[in-house]
C-alpha positions as CSV (number, residue, x, y, z in Angstrom):
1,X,17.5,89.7,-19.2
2,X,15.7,89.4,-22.3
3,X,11.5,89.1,-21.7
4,X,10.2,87.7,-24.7
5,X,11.3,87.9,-28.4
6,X,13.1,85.1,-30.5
7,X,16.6,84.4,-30.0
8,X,19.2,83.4,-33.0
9,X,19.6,79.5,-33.2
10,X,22.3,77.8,-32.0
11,X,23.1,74.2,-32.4
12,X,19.4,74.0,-32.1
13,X,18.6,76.5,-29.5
14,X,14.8,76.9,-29.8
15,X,12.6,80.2,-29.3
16,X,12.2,81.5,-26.0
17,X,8.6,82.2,-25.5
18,X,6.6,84.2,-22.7
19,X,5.9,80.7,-20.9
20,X,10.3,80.2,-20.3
21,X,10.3,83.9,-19.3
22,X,7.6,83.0,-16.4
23,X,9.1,79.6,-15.4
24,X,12.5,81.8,-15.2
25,X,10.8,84.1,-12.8
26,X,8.8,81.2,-10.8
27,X,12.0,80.0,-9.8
28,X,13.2,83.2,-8.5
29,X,9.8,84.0,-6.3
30,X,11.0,80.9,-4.6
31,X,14.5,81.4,-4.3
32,X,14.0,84.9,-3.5
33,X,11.0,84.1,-1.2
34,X,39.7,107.4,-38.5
35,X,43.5,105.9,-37.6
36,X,46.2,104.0,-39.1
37,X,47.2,102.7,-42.0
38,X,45.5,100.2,-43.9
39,X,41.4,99.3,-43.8
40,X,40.3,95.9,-44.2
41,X,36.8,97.0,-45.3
42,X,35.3,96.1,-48.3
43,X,32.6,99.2,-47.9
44,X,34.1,102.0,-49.8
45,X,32.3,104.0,-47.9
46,X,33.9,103.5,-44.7
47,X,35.8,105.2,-42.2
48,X,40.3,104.6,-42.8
49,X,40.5,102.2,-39.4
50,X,43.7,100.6,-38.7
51,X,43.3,97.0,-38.7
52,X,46.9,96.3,-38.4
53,X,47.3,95.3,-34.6
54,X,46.9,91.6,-33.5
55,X,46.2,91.0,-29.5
56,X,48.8,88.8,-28.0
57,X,47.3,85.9,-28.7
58,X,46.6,86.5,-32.4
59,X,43.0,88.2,-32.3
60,X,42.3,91.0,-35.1
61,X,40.1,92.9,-36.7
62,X,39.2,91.2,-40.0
63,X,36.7,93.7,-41.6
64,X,35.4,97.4,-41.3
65,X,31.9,98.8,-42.3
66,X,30.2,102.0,-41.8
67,X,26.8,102.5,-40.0
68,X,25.9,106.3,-40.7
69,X,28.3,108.8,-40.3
70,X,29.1,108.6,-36.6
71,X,29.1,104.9,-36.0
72,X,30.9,101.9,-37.3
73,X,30.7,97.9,-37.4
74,X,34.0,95.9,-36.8
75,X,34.3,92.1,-37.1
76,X,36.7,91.2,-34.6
77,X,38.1,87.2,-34.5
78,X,38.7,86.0,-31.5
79,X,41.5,83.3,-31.1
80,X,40.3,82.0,-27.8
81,X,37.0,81.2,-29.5
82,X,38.0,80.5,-32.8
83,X,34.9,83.0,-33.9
84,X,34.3,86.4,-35.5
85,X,32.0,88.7,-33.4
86,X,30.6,92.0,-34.4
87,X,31.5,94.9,-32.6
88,X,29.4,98.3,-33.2
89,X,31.5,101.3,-32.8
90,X,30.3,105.0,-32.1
91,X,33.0,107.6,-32.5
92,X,33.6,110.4,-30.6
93,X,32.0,113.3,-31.9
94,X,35.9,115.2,-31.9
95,X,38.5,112.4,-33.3
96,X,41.4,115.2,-33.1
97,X,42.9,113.8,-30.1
98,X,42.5,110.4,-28.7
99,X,39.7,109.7,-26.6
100,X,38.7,106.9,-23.8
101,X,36.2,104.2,-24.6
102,X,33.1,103.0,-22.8
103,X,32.6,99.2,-23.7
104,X,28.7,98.9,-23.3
105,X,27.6,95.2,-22.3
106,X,24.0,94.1,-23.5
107,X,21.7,91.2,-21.6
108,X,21.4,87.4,-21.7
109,X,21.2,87.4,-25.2
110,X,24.9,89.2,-26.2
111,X,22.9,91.5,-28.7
112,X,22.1,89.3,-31.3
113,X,18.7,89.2,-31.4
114,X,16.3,93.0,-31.4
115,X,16.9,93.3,-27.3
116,X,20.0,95.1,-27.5
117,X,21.0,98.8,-27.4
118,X,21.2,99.5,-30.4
119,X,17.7,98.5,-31.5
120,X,15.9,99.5,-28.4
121,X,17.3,102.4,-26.9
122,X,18.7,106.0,-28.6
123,X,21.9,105.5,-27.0
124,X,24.1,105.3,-30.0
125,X,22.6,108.8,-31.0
126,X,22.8,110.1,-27.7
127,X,26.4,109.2,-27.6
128,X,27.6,110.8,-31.0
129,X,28.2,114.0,-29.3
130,X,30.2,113.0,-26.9
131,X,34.2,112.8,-27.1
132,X,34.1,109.1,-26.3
133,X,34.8,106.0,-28.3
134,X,31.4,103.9,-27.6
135,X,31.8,99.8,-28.3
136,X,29.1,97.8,-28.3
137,X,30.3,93.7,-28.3
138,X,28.1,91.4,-30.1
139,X,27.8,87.7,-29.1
140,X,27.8,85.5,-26.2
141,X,24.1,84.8,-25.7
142,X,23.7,83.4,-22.1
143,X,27.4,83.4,-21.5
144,X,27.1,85.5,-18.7
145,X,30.3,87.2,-20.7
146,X,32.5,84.5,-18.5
147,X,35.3,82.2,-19.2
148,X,33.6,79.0,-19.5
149,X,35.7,75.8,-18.4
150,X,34.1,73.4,-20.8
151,X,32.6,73.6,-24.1
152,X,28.5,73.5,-23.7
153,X,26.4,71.3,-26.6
154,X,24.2,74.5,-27.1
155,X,26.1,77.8,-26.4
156,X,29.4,76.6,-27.8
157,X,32.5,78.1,-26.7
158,X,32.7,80.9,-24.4
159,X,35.4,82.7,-23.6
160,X,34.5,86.1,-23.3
161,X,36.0,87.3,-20.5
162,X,39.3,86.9,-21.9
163,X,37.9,88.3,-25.3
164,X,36.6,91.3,-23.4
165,X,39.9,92.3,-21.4
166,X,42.7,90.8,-22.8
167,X,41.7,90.8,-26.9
168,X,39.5,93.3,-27.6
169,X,41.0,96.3,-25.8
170,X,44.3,96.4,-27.7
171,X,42.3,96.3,-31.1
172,X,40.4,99.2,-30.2
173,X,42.6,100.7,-28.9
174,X,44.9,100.7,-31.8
175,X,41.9,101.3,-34.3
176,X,40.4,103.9,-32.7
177,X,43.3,105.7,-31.9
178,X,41.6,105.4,-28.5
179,X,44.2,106.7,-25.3
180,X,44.2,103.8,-23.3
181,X,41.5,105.1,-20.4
182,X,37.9,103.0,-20.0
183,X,35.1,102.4,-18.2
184,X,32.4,99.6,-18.8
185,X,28.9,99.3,-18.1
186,X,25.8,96.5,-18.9
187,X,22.6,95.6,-17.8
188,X,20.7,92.7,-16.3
189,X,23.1,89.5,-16.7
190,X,26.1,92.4,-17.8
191,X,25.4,94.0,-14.2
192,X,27.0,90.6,-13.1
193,X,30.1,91.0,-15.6
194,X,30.9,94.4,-15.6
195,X,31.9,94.2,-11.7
196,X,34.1,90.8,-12.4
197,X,35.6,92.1,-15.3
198,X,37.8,95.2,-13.4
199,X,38.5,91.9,-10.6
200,X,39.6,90.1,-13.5
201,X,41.7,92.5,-15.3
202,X,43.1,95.2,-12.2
203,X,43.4,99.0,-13.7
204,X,42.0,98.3,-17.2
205,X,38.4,100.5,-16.2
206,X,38.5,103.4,-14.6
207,X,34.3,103.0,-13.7
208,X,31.8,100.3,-13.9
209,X,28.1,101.1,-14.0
210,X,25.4,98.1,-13.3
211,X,22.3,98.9,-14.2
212,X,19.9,95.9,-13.0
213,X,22.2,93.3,-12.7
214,X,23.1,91.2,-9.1
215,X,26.6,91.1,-8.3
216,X,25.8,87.5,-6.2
217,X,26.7,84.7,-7.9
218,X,27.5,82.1,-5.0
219,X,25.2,82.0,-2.4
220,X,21.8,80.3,-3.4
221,X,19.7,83.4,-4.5
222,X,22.6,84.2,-7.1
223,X,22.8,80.4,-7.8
224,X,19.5,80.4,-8.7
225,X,19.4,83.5,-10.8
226,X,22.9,82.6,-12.8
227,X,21.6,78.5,-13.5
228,X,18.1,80.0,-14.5
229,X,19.3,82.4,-17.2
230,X,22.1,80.2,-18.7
231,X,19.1,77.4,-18.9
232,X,16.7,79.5,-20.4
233,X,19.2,79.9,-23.1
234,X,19.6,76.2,-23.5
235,X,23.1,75.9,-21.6
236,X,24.2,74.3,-18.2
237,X,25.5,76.4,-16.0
238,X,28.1,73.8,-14.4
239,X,30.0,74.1,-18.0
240,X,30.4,77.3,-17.1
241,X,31.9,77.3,-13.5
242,X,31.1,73.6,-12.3
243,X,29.2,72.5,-9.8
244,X,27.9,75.5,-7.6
245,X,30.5,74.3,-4.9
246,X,33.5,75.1,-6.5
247,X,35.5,78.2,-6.6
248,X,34.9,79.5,-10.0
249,X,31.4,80.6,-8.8
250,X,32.8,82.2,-5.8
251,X,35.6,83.5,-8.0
252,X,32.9,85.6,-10.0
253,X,31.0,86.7,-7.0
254,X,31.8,90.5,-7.1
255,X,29.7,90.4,-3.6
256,X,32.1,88.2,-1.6
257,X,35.2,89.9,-3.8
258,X,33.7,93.4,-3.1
259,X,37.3,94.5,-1.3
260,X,38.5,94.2,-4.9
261,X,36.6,96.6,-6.4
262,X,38.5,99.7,-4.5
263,X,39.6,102.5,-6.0
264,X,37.1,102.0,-9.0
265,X,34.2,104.2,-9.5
266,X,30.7,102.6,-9.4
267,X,27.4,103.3,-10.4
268,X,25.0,101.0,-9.6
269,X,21.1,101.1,-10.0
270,X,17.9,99.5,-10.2
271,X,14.1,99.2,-10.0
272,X,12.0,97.7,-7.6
273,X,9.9,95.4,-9.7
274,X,6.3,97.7,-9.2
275,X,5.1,99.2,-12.3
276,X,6.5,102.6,-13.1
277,X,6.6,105.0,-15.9
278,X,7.0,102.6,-19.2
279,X,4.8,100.0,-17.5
280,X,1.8,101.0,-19.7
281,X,1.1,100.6,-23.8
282,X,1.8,104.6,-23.7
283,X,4.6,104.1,-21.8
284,X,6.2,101.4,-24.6
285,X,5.3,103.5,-27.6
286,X,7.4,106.5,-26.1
287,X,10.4,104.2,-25.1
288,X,10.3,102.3,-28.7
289,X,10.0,105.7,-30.3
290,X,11.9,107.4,-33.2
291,X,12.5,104.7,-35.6
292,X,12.8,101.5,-33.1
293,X,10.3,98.7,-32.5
294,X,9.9,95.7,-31.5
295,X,8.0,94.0,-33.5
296,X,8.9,90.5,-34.3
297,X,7.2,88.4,-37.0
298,X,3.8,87.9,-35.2
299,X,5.1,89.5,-32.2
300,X,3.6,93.1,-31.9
301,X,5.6,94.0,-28.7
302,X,3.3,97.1,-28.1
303,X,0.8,94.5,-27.6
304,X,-1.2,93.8,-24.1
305,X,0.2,89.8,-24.0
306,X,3.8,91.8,-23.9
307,X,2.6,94.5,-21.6
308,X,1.5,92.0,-18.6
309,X,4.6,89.8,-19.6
310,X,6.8,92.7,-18.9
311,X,5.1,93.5,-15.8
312,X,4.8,90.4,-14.5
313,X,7.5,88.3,-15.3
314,X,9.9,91.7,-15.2
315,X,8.8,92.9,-12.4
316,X,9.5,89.8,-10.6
317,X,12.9,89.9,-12.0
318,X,13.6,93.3,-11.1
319,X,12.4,93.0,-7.8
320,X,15.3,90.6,-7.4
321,X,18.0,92.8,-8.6
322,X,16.7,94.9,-6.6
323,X,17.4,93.1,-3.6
324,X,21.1,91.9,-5.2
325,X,22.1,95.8,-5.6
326,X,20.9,96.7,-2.2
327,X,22.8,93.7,-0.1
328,X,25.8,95.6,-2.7
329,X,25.1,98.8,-1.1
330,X,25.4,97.4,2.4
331,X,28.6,95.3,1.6
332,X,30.6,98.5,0.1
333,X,29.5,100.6,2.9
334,X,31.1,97.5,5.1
335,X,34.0,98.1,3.6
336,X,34.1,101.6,3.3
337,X,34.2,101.6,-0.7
338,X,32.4,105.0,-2.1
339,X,29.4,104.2,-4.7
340,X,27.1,106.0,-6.5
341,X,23.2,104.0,-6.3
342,X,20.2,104.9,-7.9
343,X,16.5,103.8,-7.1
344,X,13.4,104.3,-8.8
345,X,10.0,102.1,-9.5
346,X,9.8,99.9,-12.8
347,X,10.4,96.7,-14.5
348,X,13.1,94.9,-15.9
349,X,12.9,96.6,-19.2
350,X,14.6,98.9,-21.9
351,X,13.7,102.0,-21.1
352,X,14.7,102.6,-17.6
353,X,18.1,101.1,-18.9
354,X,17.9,104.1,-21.3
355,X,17.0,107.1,-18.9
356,X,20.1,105.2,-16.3
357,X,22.5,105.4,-18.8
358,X,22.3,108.5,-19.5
359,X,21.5,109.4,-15.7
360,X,24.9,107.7,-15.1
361,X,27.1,109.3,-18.4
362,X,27.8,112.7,-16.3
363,X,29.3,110.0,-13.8
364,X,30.8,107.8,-16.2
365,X,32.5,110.9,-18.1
366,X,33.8,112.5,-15.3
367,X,35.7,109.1,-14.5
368,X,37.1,109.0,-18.0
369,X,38.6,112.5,-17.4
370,X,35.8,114.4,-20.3
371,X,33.6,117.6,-19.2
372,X,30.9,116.3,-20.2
């Protein structure tokens, strides 16, 4: 979940500011009391990409644009929204043989705004020696990546979780020359998705990491948290899976449909909420080091008003995944279901997403069949 920063508009979606962030975590104190044939790039420079596969229902890459020499952007149209999303690519350092692909979820706000991956972590260069195809998905602010069952007035269409399992893979797959073998990870709000999404599509990942995220979504704690994050992005939650009653909440609950989740490797981790290592103004500068920042118009996010936001309102947050990945813990060991958890002090907040990721790529790797 995103702390403070401005999102993109959306049929009028206004800016989130630290006061939303604080109301968001009042709530939860109580609750919680180079392949192919033909490019379709205009960018001379770009990488040859096939663009010539179309996912069953007519999805397909419509253009292809070079980053910097390891990474690439796609735009990807998805039928089921009737939309074109970017996708940012990170090839594997050795394209001589197809490789697997780690589809890498960002927070509430899909990526579009500066709290995504790519502007506030070194993953992407910490990736482009690895032998993996890394995919970043763009889009679906709020969305909770899910299959909404109604349109909403602000968010618009969601249909992500078919985008994310049924069209995107066999685009990538094709383009990439990838070999068919994935695993998927995300933080905060993704820590929800990326356990529904191997219930939702059995055998397409062979891992899942959640870094932060609570796999509850039924019970009223993960009521709470889901309806509070899809409001602070201007949405209503009941377009998503109706009133909290009905079965599409329980449907995505990864908790109660834990049993599910055999045979896939996890990785699950977060903080407890007290300050830790990037909790300070020191801290910050090292984690928004080397080129990234977050500074937003007359937002200096190295600034004190940031700093107690983040430890306030984030720690809060954190303190509740914390909770949500622990009652995980409990219900795999119920079921005798093998899991890898991590747990360390800190916020809700980029760069303990960073040093888990690559904490968890040793894991992740292994269960995509690389060395390293």
């Amino acid at each position: 979940m995103r702390m403070k920063s401005t999102y993109p508009s959306a049929a009028g979606r206004s800016r989130v500011t630290f006061v939303a962030g604080t109301a968001v975590a009042g709530l939860l104190v109580g609750v919680f009391a180079g392949f192919g044939a033909v490019s379709a790039s205009a960018d001379p420079g770009a990488p040859r990409i096939s663009t010539d596969a179309v996912s069953a229902d007519g999805s397909r890459i419509t253009e292809v644009a070079r980053i910097d020499e390891h990474s690439i952007r796609l735009q990807v149209h998805s039928s089921a929204m009737d939309k074109t999303f970017p996708v940012e690519v990170v090839r594997p350092a050795d394209t001589s043989s197809p490789r697997p692909t780690l589809y890498l979820l960002n927070g509430a706000d899909g990526g579009e705004g500066l709290a995504s991956w790519q502007v506030q972590t070194d993953i992407p260069k910490f990736m482009a020696d690895k032998n993996a195809n890394l995919v970043i998905p763009v889009g679906g602010p709020f969305s909770y990546y899910a299959d909404w069952i109604k349109d909403d007035p602000v968010l618009g269409r969601n249909k992500w979780k078919t985008y994310l399992t049924e069209e995107l893979p066999p685009l990538i797959d094709a383009a990439l020359g990838a070999n068919g073998v994935n695993a998927i990870a995300g933080i905060s709000t993704a820590g929800t998705t990326v356990l529904t999404m191997p219930i939702a599509k059995p055998g397409l990942y062979k891992a899942a990491a959640a870094y932060s995220g609570c796999a509850q979504t039924s019970d009223k704690l993960g009521t709470a948290f889901v309806k509070s994050v899809v409001g602070t992005g201007g949405g209503n939650a009941e377009n998503m899976w109706g009133p909290p009653d009905s079965p599409e909440w329980l449907a995505n609950d990864a908790y109660t449909n834990a049993e599910k989740l055999r045979g896939l490797d996890l990785y699950l981790s977060s903080g407890d909420g007290s300050p830790g290592k990037y909790d300070t103004v020191a801290g910050r500068a090292e984690q928004l080091g080397g080129g990234r920042t977050q500074i937003d118009g007359d937002d200096n996010q190295l600034g004190v008003e940031t700093l107690i936001n983040q430890i306030a309102v984030g720690g809060v947050i954190e303190a509740v995944t914390n909770f949500c990945t622990r009652n995980m813990q409990q219900r795999l060991d119920s079921l005798g279901i093998p899991a890898t958890f991590h747990y360390a002090s800190g916020t809700h907040s980029w760069g303990y997403w960073q040093d888990e990721f690559k904490r968890s790529w040793p894991f992740l790797s292994k269960s995509m069949g690389l060395s390293q």
